[in-house]
VMD Tcl script that draws the C-alpha trace (Angstrom):
set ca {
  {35.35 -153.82 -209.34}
  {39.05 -152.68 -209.04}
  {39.37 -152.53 -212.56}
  {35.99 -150.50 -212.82}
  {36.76 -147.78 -210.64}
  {40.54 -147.56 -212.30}
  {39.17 -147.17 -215.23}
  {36.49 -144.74 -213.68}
  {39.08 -142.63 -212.29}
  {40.85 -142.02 -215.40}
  {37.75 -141.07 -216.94}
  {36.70 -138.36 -214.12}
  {40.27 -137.50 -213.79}
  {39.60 -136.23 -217.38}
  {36.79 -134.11 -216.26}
  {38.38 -132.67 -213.41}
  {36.81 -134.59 -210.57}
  {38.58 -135.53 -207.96}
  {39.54 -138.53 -206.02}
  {36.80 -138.60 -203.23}
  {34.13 -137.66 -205.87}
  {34.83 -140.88 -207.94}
  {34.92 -142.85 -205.29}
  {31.39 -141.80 -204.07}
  {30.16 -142.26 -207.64}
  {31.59 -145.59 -208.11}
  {29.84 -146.86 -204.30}
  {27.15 -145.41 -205.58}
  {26.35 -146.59 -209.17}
  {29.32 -148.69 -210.52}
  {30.83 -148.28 -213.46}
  {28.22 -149.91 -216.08}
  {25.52 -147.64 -214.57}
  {27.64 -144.49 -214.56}
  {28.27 -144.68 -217.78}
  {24.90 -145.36 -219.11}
  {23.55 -142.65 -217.00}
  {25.69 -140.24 -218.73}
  {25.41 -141.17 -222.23}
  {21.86 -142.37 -222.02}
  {20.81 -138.69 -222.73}
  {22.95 -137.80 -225.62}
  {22.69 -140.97 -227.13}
  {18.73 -140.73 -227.06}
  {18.54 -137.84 -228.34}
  {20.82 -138.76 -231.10}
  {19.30 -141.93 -232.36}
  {15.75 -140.28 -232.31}
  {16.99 -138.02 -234.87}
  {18.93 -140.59 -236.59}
  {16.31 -143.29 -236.71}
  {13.73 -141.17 -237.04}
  {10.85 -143.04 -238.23}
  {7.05 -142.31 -240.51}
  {4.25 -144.53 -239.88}
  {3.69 -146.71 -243.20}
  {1.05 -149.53 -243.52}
  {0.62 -149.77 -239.95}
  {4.41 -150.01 -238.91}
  {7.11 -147.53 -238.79}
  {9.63 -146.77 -241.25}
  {13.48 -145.38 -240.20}
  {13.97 -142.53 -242.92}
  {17.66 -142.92 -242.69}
  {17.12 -146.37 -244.29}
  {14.79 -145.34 -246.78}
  {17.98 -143.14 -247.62}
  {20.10 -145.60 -248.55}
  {17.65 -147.54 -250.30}
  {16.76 -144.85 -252.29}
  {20.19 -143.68 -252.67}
  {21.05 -147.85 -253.88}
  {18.42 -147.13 -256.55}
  {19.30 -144.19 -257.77}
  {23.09 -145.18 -258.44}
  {21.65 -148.40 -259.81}
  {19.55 -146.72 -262.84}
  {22.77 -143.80 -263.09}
  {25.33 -146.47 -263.87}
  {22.81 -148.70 -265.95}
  {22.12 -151.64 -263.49}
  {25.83 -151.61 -263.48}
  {26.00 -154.32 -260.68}
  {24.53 -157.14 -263.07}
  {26.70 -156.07 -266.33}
  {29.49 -155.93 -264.34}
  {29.04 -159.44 -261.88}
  {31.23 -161.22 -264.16}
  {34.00 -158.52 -265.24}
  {34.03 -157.99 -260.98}
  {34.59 -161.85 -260.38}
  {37.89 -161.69 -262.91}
  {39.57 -158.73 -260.90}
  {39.03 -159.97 -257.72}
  {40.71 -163.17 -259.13}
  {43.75 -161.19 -260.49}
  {42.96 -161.88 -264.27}
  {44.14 -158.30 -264.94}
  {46.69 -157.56 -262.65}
  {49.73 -157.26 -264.81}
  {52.55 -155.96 -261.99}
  {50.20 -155.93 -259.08}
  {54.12 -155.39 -256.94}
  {54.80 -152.03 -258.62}
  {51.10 -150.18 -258.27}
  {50.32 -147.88 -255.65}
  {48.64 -149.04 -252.60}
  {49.01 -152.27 -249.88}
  {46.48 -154.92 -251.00}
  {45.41 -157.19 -253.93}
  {42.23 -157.07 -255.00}
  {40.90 -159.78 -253.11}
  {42.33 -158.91 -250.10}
  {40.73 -155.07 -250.06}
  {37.56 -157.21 -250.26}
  {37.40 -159.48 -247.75}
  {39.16 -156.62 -245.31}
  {36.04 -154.77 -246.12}
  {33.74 -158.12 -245.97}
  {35.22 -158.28 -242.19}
  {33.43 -155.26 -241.19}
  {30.63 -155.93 -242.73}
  {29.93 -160.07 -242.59}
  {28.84 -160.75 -238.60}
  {26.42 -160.20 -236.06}
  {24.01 -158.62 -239.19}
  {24.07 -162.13 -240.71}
  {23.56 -163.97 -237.88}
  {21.13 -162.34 -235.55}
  {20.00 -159.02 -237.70}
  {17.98 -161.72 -240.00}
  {16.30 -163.55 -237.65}
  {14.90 -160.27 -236.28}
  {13.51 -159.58 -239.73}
  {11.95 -162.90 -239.87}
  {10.79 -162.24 -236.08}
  {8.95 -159.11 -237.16}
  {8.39 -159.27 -241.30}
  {7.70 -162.59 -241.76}
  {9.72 -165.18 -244.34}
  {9.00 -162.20 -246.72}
  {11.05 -159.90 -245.36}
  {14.00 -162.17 -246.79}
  {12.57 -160.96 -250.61}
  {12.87 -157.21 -249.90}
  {16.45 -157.93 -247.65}
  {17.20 -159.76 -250.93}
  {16.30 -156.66 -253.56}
  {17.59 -154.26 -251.23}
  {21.26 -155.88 -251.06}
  {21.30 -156.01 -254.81}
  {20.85 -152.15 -254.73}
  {23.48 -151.56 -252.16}
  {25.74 -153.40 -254.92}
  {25.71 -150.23 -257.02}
  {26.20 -147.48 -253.87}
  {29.65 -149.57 -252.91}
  {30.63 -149.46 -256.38}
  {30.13 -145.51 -256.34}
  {32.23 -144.74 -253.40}
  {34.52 -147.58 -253.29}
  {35.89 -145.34 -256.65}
  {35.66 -142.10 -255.07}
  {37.61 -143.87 -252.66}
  {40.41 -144.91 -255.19}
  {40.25 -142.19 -257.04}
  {41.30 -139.35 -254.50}
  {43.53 -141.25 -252.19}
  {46.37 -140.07 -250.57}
  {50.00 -142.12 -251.13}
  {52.67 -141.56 -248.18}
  {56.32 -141.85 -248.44}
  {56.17 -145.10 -246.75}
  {53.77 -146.69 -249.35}
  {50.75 -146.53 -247.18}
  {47.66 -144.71 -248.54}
  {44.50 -143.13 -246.67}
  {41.33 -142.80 -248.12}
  {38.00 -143.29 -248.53}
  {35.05 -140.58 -247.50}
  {37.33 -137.99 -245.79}
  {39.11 -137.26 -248.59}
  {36.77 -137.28 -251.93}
  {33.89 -135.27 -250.27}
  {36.99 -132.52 -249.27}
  {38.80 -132.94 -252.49}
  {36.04 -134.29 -255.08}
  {33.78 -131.18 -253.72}
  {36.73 -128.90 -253.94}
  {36.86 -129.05 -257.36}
  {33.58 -128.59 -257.74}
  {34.16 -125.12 -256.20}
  {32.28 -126.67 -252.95}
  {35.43 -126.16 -250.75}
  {33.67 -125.44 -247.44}
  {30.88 -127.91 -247.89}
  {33.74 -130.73 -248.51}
  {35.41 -129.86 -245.58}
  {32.10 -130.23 -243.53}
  {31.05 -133.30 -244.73}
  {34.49 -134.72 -244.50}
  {34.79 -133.72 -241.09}
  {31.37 -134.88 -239.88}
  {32.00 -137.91 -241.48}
  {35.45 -138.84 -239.81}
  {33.95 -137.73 -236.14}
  {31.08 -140.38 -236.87}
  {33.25 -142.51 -237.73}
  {35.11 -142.76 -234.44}
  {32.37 -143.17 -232.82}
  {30.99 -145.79 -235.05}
  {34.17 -148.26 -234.73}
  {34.69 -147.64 -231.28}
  {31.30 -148.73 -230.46}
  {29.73 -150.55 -232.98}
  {32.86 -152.13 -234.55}
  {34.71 -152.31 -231.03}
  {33.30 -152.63 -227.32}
  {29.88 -154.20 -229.29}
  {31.57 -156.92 -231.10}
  {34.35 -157.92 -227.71}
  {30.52 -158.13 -225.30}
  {28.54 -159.91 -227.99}
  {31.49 -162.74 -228.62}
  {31.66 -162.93 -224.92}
  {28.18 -163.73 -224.54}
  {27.96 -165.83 -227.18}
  {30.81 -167.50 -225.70}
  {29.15 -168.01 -222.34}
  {26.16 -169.19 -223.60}
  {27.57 -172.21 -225.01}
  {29.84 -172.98 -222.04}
  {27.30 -172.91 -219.47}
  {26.05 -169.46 -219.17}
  {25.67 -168.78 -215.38}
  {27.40 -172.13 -214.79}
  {30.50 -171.27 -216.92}
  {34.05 -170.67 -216.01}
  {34.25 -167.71 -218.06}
  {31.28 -166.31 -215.88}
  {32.59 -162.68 -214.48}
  {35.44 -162.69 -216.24}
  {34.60 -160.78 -219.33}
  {37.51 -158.91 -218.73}
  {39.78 -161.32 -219.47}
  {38.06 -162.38 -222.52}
  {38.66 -159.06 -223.81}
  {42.16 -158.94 -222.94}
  {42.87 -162.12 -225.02}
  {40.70 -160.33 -227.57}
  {42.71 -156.95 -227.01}
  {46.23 -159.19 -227.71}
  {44.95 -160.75 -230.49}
  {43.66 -157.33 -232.55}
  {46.90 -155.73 -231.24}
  {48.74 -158.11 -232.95}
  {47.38 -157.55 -235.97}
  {47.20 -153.97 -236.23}
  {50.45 -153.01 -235.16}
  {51.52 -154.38 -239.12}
  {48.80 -151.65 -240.41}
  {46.60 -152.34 -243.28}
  {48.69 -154.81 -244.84}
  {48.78 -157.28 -241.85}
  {45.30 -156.47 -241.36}
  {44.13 -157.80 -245.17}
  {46.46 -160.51 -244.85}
  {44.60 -162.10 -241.57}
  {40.98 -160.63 -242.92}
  {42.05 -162.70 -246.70}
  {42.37 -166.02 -244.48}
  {39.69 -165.31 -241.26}
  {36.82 -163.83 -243.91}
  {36.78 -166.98 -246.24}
  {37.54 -169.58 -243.42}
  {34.23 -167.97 -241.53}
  {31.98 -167.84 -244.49}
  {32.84 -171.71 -245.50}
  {32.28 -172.15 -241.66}
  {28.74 -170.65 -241.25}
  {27.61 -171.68 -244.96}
  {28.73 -174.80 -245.12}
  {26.82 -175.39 -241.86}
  {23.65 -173.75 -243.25}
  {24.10 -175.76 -246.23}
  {24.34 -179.04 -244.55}
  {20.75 -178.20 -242.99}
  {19.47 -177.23 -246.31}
  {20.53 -180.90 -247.41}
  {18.61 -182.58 -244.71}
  {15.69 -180.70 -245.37}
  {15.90 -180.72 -249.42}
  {12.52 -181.28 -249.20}
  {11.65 -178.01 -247.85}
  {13.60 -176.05 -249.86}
  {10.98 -175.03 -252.96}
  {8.51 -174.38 -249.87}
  {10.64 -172.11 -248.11}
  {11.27 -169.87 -251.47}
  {7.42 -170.22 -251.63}
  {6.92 -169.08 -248.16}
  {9.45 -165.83 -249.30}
  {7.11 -164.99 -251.83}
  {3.92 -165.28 -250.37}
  {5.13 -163.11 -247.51}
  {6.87 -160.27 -250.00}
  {3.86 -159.94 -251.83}
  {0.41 -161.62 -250.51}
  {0.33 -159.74 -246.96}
  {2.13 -162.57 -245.02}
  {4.34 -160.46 -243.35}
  {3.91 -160.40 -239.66}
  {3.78 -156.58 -238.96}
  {2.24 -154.77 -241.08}
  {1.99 -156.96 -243.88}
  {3.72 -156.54 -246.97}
  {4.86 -153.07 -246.20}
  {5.56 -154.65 -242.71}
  {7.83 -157.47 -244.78}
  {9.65 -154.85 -246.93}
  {10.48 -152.18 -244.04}
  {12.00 -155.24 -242.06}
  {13.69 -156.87 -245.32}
  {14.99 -153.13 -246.32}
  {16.17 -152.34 -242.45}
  {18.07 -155.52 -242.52}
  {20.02 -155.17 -245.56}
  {21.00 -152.11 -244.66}
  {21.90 -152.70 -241.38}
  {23.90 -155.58 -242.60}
  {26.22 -154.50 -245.44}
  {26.31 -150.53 -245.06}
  {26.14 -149.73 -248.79}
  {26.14 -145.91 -248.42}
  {27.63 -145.42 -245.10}
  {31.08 -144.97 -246.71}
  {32.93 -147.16 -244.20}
  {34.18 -150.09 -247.12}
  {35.60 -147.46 -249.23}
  {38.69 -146.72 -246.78}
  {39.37 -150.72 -247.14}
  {39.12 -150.68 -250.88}
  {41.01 -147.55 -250.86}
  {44.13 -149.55 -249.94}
  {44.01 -151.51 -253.26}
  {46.72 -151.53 -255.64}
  {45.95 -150.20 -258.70}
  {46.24 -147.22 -261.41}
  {42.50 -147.81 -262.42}
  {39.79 -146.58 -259.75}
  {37.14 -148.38 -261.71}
  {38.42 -151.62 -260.84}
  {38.15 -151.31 -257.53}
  {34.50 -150.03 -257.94}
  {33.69 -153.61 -259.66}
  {34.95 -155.36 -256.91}
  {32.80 -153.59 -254.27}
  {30.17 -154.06 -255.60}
  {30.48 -157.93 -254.61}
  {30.34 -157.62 -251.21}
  {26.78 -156.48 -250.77}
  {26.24 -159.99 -252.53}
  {28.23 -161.84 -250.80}
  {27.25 -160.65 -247.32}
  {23.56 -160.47 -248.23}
  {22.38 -161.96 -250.97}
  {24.40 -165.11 -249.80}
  {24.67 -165.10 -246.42}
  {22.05 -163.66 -245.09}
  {19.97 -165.86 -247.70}
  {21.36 -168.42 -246.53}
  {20.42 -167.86 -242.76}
  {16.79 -167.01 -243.46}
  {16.22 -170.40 -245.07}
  {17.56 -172.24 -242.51}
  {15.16 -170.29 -239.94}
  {12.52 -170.74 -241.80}
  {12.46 -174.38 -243.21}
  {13.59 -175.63 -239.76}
  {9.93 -173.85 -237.96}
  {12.45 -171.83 -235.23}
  {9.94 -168.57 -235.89}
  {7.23 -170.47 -234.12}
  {9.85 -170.57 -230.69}
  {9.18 -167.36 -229.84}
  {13.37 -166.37 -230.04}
  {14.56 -163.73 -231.45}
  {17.98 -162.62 -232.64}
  {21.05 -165.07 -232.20}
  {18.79 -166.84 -229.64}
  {16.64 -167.99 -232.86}
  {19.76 -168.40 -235.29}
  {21.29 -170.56 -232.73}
  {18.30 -172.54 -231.92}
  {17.62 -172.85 -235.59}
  {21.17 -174.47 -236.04}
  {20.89 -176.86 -233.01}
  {17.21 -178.00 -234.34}
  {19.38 -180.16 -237.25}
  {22.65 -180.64 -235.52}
  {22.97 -180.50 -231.47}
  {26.66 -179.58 -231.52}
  {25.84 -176.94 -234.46}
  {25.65 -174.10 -231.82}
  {29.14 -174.74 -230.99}
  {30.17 -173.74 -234.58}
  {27.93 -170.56 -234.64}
  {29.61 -169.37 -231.08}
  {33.07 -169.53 -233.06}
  {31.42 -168.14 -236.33}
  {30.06 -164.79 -233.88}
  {33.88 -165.01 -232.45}
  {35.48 -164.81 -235.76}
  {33.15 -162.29 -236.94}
  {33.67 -160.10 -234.05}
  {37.28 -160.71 -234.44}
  {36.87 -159.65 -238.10}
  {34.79 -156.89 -237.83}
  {37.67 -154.95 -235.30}
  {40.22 -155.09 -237.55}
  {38.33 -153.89 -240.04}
  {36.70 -151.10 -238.33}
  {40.06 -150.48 -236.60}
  {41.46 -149.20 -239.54}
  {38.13 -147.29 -240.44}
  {38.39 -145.24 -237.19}
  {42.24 -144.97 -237.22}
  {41.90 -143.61 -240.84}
  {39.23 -141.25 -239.41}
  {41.76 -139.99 -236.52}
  {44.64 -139.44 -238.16}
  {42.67 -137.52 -241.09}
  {41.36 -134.71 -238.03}
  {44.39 -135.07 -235.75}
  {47.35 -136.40 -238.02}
  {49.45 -139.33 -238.23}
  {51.17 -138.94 -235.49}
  {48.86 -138.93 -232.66}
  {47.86 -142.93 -234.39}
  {49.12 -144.47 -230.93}
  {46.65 -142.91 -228.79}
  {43.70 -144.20 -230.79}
  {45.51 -147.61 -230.88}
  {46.16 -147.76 -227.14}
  {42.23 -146.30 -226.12}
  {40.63 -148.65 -229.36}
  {42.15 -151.81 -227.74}
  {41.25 -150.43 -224.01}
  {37.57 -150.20 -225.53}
  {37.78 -154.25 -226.33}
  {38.01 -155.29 -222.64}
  {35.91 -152.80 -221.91}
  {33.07 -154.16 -223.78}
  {33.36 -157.47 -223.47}
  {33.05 -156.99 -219.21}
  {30.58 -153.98 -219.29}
  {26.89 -153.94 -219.95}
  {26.72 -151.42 -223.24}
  {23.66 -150.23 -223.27}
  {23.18 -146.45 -224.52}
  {27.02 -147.03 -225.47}
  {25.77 -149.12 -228.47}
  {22.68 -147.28 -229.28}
  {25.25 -144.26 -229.44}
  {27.55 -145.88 -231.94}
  {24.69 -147.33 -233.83}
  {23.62 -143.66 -234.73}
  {27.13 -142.37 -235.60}
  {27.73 -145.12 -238.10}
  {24.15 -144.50 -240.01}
  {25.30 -140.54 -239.34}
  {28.32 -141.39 -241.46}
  {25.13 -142.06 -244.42}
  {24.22 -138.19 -244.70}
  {27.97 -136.79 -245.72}
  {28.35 -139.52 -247.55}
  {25.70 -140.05 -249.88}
  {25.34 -136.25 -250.23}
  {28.66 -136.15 -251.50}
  {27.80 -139.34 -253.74}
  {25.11 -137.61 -255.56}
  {27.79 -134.36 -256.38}
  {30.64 -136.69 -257.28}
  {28.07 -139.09 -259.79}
  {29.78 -137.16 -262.77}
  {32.85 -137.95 -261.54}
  {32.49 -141.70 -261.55}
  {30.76 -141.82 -264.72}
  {33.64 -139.94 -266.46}
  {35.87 -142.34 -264.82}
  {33.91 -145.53 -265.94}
  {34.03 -144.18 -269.66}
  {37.41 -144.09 -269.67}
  {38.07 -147.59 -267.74}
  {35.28 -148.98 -270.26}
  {37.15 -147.55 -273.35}
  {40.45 -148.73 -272.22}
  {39.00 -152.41 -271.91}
  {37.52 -151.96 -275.66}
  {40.84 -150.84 -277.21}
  {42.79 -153.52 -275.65}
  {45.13 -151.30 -273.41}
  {43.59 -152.90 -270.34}
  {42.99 -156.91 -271.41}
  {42.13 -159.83 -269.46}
  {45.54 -162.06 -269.13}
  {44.54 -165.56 -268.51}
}
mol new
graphics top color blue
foreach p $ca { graphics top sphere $p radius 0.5 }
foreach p [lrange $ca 0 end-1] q [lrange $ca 1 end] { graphics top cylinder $p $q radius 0.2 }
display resetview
């Protein structure tokens, strides 16, 4: 409680109340409740305009996901179902097949790298307990429309992550900053759309703060925590009141990482991201194998449910909401937070970059989040009455008892991940509105936030962040629908330059 009202003080300090009047507020509510109290009414009234939803077949539909769906779809057909021409042409860059002198391009990362630091925000708590909700509430067919709308969000990343390239800004030092900030200012500038730029641009990087201070910060530290807790005894466990110092080791850990900027941060994300995914698959997998038998009926079950009304709410429309809330919810295609980590690439040729994106929608839901339905479904967990990690984890432990063990360090990387990544997102964000040098305050109050979250109980806190980081959608895809001449041009040249032979594959 000492920490609490320290922290309290500071806080009311900041709005000019003094000593004996955060004292009686701290007897009187602590510091969770204080906090929720005052959010709780912004934050409301933010994420009812946000997630605004429509009644549709009996269940209700979120119109901010419907656009980015529809925004996945219309960058799909633009670009000529670019996402399945280009799979293979994506998997070769990301290799390095046509890096020539990767050493003397602009930027910090290799290919590979820019993706799995963008994979780390997006591969976690999505995956792991954002599926089993869709199950919960769409049925096994929600998995189909998750499925469909993750191969859509492969063409949205592949539209801004070359914005993102594209208009960049290098530093003297090497370092670059991109991503939405700067190609809805600069790409609409030349459009003759100078003030709406700077609007969008700015709305964008406030949302954006928001987003990775909540969402990507205190949200990830509390859910790790519990997660932790859970598997060490829950009320029983040493670690029980002392979220605090879970979130200090956390803090040290992120802090130790950052401090090397985006470079340090792709090199842990290039080992943490795969390690994690070969963690949490190969487990899935291993259930698959003992129920091989299953497997055919489980894809059967995902079709019935997509299209023969099997989805628990609502039905099919009921299945497809749930499938297309999901997906979105899970890799962000159209938010515009990935293209600040593939901004950092190096390389002359902002196409590239744009085929590598557009992997990581697969990877993080076609694959992964695949790969968790089936396990849910062919091991019967729906029928438990669990939702969320509760039915992931129970799922797991139904094959292997000690399998919940490995999913508690899977959430732990993931939230471990995730921070980096959406570190750099809001820092990016800050220092585009306030400038680089005034970086150290958002590095000293981001890693505050971590043992904040991991010993307070969020509540309106989250639901606040939730509905800046979907915010960050409208600027973005706005912008995305000006700049889709832009990327096209750029394409056409990339393409061309392939066809000649001035860009070739090297091994």
């Amino acid at each position: 409680m000492k920490i609490a009202n320290h922290w309290l003080g500071k806080v009311m300090a900041v709005l000019g109340m003094g000593a004996a009047a955060t004292q009686a507020v701290a007897q009187d509510m602590g510091m969770d409740e204080t906090i929720n109290a005052a959010v709780a009414p912004v934050s409301n009234a933010i994420a009812s305009f946000i997630f605004y939803a429509v009644p549709v077949g009996g269940t209700s539909f979120p119109l901010i996901v419907g656009w980015l769906v529809v925004a996945g779809l219309v960058f799909t057909i633009y670009f000529g179902f670019i996402q399945f021409r280009g799979f293979g042409h994506a998997i070769s860059l990301t290799k390095g097949d046509f890096s020539e002198r990767p050493s003397k391009e602009p930027g910090e990362t290799s290919h590979f790298q820019a993706l799995t630091m963008a994979l780390s925000g997006t591969v976690g708590l999505g995956n792991i307990a954002g599926v089993a909700v869709a199950i919960s509430l769409g049925g096994p067919g929600a998995t189909f429309w998750m499925i469909l709308a993750g191969l859509l969000g492969m063409a949205s990343k592949f539209t801004e992550c070359i914005l993102g390239v594209k208009y960049r800004q290098q530093h003297a030092d090497g370092t670059v900053s991109g991503g939405p900030m700067y190609y809805l200012s600069q790409g609409l500038a030349e459009q003759g759309r100078v003030g709406l730029g700077r609007v969008l641009a700015v709305v964008f990087a406030i949302c954006c703060i928001g987003g990775a201070i909540g969402g990507g910060n205190m949200f990830q530290a509390n859910q790790a925590y519990s997660q932790v807790l859970g598997v060490t005894g829950g009320d029983d466990s040493f670690l029980n009141g002392l979220g605090w110092l879970f979130g200090l080791v956390m803090a040290v850990l992120v802090g130790a990482v950052i401090i090397g900027g985006a470079s340090s941060i792709a090199k842990t994300t290039e080992k943490v991201v795969p390690f994690m995914a070969v963690l949490y698959v190969g487990a899935g997998l291993v259930i698959l194998l003992i129920n091989a038998d299953k497997i055919g009926w489980a894809f059967g079950q995902i079709i019935e449910g997509a299209f023969t009304g099997a989805g628990v709410a609502g039905g099919v429309v009921g299945a497809l909401i749930q499938g297309f809330k999901r997906a979105a919810f899970s890799n962000e295609a159209g938010i515009g937070s990935a293209a600040i980590a593939h901004s950092t690439v190096k390389t002359t040729e902002p196409v590239t970059e744009g085929y590598v994106a557009l992997l990581e929608p697969f990877i993080d839901t076609v694959v992964i989040c695949t790969m968790t339905a089936l396990v849910i479904i062919i091991t019967g967990s729906t029928s438990s009455g669990e939702t969320g990690v509760a039915l992931t984890s129970l799922a797991f432990g139904s094959a292997i008892s000690w399998f919940p063990l490995l999913l508690a360090l899977a959430v732990v990387l993931f939230a471990f991940s995730t921070m980096l990544s959406w570190f750099y997102y809001g820092f990016k964000a800050w220092t585009y509105l306030f400038g680089t040098g005034s970086g150290i305050v958002f590095k000293v109050f981001f890693l505050a936030c971590v043992v904040a979250g991991a010993s307070m109980n969020l509540g309106p806190v989250i639901d606040f962040s939730d509905s800046m980081i979907f915010i960050m959608a409208l600027p973005n895809v706005i912008g995305l629908y000006f700049l889709m001449p832009v990327v096209k041009r750029e394409v056409q040249k990339y393409q061309a330059k392939l066809a000649s032979g001035e860009i070739r594959k090297l091994r």
